[in-house]
The first five atom37 places (N, CA, C, CB, O) and aatype in JSON, in Angstrom:
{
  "aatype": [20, 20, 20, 20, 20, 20, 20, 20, 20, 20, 20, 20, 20, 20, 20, 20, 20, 20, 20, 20, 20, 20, 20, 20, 20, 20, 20, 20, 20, 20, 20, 20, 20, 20, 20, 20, 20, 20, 20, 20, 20, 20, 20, 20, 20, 20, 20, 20, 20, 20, 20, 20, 20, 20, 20, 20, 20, 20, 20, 20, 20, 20, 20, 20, 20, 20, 20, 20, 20, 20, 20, 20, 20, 20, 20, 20, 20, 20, 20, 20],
  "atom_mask": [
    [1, 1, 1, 1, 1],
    [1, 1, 1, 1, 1],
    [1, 1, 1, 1, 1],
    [1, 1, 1, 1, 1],
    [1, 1, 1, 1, 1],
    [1, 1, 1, 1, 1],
    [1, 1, 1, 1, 1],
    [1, 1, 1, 1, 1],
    [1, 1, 1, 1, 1],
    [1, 1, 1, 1, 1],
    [1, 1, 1, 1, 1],
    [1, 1, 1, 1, 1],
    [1, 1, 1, 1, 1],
    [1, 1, 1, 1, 1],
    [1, 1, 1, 1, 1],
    [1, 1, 1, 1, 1],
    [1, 1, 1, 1, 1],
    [1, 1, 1, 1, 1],
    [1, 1, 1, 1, 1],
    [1, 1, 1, 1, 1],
    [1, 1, 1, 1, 1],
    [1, 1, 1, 1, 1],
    [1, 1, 1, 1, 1],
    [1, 1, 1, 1, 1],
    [1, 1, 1, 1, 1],
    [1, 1, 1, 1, 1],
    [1, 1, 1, 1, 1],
    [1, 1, 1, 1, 1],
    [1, 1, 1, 1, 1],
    [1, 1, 1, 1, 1],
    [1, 1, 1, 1, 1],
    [1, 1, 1, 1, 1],
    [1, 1, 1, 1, 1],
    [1, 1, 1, 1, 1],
    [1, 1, 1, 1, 1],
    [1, 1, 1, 1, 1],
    [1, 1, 1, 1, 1],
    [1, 1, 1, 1, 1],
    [1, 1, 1, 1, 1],
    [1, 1, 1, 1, 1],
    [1, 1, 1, 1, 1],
    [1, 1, 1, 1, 1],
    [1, 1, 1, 1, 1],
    [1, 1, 1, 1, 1],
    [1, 1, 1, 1, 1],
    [1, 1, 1, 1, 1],
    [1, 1, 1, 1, 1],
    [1, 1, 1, 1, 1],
    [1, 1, 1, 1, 1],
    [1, 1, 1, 1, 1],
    [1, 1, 1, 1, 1],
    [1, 1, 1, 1, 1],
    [1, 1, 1, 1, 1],
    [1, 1, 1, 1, 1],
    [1, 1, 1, 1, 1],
    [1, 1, 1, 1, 1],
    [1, 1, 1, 1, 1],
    [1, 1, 1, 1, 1],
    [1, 1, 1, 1, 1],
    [1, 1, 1, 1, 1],
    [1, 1, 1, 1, 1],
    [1, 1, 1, 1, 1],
    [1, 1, 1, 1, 1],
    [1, 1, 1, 1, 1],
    [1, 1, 1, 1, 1],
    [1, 1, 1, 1, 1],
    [1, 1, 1, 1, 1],
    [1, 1, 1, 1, 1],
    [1, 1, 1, 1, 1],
    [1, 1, 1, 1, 1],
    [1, 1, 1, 1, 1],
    [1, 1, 1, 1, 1],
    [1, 1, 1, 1, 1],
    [1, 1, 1, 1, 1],
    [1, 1, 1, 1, 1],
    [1, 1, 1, 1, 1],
    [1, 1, 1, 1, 1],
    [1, 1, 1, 1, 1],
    [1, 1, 1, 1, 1],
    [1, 1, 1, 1, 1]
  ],
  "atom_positions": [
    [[-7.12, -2.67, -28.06], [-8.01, -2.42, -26.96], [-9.31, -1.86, -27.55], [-7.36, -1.43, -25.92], [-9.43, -0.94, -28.35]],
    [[-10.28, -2.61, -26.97], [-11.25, -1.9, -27.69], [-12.44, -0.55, -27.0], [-12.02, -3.11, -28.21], [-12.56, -0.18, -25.83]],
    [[-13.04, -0.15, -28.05], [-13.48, 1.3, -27.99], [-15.07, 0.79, -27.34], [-13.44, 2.28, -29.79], [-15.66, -0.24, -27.66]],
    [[-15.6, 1.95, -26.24], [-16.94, 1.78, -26.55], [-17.33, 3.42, -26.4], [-17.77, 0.62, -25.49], [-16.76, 4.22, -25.67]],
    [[-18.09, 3.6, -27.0], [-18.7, 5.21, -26.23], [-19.71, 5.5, -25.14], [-19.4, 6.02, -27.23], [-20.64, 4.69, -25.09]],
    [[-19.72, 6.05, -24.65], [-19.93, 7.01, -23.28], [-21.27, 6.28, -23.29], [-19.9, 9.02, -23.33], [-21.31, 5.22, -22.67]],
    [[-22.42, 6.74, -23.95], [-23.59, 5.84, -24.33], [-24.06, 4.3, -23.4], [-23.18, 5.42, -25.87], [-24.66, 4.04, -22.36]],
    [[-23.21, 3.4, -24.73], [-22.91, 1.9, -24.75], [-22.33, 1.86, -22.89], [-21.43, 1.41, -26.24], [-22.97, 1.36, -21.96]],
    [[-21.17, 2.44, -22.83], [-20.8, 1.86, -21.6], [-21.64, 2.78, -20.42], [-19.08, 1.9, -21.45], [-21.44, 2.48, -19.24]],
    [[-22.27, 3.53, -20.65], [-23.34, 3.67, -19.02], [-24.36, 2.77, -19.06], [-24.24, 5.22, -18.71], [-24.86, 2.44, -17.99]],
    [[-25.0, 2.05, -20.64], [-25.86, 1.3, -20.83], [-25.14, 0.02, -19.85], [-26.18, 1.17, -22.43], [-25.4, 0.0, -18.65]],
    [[-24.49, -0.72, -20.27], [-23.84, -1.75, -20.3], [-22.75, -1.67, -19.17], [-23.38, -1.92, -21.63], [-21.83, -2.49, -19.22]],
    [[-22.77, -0.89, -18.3], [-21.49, -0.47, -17.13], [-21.52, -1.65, -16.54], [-21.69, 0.87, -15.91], [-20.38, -2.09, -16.64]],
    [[-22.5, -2.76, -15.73], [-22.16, -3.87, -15.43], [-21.39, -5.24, -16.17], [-23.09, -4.03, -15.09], [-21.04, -6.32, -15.69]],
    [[-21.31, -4.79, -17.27], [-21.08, -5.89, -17.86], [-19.29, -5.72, -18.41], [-22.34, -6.07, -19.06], [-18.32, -6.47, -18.47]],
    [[-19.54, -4.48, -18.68], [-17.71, -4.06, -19.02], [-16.84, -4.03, -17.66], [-17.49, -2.21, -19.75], [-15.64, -4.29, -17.66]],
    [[-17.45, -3.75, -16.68], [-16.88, -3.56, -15.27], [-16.35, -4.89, -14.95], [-17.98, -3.07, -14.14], [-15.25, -5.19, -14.47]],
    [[-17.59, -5.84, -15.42], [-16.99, -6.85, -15.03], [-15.61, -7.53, -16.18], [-18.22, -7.77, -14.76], [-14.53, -7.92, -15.74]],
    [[-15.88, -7.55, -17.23], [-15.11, -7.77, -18.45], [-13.7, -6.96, -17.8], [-15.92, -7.03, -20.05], [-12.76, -7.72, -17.59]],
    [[-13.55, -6.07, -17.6], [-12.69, -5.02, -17.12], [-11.65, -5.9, -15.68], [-13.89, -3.5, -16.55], [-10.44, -6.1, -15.55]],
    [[-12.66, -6.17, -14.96], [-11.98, -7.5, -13.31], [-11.69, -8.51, -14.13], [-13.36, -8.31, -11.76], [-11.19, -9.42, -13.46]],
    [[-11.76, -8.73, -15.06], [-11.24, -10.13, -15.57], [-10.0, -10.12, -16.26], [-12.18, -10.77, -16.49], [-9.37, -11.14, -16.54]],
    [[-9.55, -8.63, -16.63], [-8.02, -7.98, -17.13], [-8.89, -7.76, -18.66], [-6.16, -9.35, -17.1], [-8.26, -8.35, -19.54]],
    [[-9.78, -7.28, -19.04], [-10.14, -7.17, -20.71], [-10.3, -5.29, -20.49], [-12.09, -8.32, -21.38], [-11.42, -4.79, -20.39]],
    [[-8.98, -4.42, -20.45], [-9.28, -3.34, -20.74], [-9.61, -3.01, -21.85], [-8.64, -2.77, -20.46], [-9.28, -3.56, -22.9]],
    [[-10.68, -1.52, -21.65], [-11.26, -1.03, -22.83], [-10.9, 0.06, -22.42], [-12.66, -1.23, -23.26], [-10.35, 0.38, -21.36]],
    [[-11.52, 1.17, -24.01], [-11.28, 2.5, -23.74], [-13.1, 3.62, -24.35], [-9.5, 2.85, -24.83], [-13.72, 3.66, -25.4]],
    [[-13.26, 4.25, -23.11], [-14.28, 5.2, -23.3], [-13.98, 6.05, -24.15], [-14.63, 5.82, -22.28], [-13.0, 6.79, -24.1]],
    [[-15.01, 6.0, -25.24], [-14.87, 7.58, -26.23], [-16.36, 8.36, -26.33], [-14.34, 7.19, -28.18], [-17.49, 7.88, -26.28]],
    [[-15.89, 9.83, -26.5], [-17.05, 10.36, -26.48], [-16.6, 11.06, -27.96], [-17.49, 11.27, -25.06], [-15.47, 11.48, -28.25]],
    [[-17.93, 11.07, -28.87], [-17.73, 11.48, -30.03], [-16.59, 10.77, -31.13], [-17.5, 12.74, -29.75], [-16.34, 11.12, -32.28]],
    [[-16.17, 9.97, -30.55], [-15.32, 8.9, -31.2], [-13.78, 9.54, -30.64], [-15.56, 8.8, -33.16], [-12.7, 9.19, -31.12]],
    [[-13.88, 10.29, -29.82], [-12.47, 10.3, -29.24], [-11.83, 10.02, -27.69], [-12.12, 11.53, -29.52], [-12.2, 10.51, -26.62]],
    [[-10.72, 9.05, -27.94], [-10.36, 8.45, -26.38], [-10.93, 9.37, -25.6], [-8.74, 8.29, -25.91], [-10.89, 10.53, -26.04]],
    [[-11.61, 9.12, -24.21], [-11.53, 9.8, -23.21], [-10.36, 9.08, -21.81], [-13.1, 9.96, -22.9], [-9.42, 9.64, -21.26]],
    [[-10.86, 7.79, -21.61], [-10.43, 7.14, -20.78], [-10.61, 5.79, -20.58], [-10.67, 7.62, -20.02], [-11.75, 5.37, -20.78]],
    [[-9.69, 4.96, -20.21], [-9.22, 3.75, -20.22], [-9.49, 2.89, -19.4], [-8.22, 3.76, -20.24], [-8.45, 2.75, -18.77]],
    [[-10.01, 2.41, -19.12], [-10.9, 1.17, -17.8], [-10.05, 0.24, -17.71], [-12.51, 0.27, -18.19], [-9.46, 0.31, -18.78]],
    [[-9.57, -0.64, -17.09], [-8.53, -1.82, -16.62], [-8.54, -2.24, -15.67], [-7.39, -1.68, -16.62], [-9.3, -1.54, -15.0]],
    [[-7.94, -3.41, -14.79], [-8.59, -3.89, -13.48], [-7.99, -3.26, -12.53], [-8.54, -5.31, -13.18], [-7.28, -2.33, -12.92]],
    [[-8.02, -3.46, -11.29], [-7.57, -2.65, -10.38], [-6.66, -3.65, -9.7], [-8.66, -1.95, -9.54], [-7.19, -4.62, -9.14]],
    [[-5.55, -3.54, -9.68], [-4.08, -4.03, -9.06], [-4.14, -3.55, -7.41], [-2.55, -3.13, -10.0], [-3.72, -2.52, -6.88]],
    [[-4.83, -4.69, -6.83], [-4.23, -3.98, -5.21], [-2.61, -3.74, -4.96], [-4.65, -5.15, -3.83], [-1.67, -4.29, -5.53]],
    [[-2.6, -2.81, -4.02], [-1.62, -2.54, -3.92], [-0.45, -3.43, -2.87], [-1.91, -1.36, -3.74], [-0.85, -3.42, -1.7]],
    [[0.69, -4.06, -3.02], [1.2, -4.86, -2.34], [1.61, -4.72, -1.12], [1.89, -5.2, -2.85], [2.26, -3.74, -0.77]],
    [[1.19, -5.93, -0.13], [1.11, -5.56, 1.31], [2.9, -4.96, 1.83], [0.47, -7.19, 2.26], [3.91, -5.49, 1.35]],
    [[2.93, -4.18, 2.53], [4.52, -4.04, 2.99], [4.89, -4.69, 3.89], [4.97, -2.88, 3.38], [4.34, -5.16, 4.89]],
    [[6.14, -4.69, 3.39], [7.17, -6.2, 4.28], [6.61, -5.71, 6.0], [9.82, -6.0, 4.04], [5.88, -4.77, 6.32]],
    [[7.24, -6.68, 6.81], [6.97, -6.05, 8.03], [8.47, -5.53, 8.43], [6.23, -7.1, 9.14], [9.5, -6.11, 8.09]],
    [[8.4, -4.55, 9.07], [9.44, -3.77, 9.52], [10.56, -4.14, 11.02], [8.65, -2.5, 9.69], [11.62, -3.63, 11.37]],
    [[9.56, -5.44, 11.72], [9.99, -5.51, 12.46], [11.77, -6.28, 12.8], [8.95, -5.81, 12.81], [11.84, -7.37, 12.23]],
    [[12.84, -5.99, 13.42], [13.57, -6.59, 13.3], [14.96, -6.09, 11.74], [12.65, -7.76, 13.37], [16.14, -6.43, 11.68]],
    [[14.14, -5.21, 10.73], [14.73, -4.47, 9.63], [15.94, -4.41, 9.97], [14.23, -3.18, 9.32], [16.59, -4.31, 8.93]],
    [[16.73, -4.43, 11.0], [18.49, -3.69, 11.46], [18.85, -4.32, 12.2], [18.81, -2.27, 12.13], [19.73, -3.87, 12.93]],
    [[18.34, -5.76, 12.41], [19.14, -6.64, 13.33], [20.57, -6.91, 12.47], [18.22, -8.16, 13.71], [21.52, -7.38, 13.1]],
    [[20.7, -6.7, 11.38], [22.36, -7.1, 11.08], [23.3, -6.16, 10.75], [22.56, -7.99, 9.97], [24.25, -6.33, 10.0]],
    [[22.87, -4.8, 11.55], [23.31, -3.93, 11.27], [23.55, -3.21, 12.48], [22.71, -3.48, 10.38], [24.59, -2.57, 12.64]],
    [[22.59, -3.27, 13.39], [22.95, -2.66, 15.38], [22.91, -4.14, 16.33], [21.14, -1.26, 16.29], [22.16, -5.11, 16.43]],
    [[24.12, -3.69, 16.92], [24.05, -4.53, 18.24], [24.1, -3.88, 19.42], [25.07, -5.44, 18.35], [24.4, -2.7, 19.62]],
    [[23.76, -4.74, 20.24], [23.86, -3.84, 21.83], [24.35, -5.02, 22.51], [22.21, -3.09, 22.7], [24.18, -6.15, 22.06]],
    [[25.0, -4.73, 23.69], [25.58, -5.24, 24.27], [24.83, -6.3, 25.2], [26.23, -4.39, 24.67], [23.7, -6.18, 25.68]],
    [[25.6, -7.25, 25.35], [24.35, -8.01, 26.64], [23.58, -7.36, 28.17], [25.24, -9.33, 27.37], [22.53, -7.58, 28.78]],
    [[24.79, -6.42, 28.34], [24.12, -5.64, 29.64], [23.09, -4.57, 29.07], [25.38, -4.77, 30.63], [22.4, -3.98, 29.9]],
    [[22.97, -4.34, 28.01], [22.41, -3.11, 27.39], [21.28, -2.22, 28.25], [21.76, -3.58, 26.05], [21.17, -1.0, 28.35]],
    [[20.21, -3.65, 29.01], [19.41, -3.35, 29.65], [20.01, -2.6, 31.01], [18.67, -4.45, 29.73], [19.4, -1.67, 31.54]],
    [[20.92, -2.97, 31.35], [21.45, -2.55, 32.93], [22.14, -1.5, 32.96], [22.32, -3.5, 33.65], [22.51, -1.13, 34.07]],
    [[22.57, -0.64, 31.68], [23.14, 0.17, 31.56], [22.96, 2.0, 32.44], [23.02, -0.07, 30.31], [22.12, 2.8, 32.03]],
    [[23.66, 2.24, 33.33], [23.43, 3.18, 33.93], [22.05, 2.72, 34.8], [23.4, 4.33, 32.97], [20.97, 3.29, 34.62]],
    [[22.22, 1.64, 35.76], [20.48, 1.32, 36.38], [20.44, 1.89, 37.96], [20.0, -0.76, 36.46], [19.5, 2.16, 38.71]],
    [[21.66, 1.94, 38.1], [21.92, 2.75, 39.64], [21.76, 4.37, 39.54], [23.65, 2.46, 40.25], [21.29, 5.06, 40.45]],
    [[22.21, 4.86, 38.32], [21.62, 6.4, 38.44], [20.69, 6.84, 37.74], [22.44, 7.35, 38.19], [20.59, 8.01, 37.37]],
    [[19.76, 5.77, 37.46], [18.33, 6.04, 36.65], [17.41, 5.74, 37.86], [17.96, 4.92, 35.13], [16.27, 6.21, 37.87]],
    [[17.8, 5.07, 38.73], [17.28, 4.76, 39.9], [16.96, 6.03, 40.84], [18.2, 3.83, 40.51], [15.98, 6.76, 41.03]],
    [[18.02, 5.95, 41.22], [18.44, 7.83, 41.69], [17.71, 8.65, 41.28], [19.75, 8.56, 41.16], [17.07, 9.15, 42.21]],
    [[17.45, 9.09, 40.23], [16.69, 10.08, 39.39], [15.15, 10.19, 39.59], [16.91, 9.75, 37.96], [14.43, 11.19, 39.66]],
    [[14.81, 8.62, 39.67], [13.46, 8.42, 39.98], [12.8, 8.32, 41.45], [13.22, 7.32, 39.36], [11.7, 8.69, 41.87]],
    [[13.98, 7.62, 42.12], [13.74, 7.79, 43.71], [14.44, 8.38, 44.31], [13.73, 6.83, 44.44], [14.79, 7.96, 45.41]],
    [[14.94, 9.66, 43.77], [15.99, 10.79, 44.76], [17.42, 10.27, 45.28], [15.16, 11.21, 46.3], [17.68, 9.32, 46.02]],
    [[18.15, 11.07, 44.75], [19.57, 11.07, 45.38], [19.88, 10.72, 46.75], [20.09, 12.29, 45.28], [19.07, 11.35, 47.44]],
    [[20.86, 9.85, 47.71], [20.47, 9.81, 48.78], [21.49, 9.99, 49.71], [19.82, 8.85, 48.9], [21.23, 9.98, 50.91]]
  ]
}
């Protein structure tokens, strides 16, 4: 990997930046010693979508929806 110093690469920052997006890491030195390492930037990978994740793992019943619908009823429009 090669070296440039602090200097060279603020001179030249467009040109290593780009060298750098193309996968050609280098490494910054000041006084001839590593400081830090330039390399391209890896977006980060989109996440799965979540939707549906536990369909093979919960079931509900076919009435699931109707479950208790006469005393949820009640609750909302008063006991009678």
């Amino acid at each position: 990997m090669p070296h440039v110093n602090i200097h060279a690469a603020k001179t030249n920052l467009s040109r290593l930046v780009e060298k750098a997006a193309q996968g050609e890491s280098f490494v910054i030195a000041k006084a001839g010693k590593p400081m830090v390492t330039v390399s391209p930037y890896k977006a980060p990978e989109k996440p799965q979508k979540r939707v549906g994740f536990l369909k093979d793992f919960i079931t509900a019943s076919d009435d699931f929806d109707h479950i208790a619908e006469e005393e949820i009823a009640a609750l909302f429009e008063g006991s009678p």
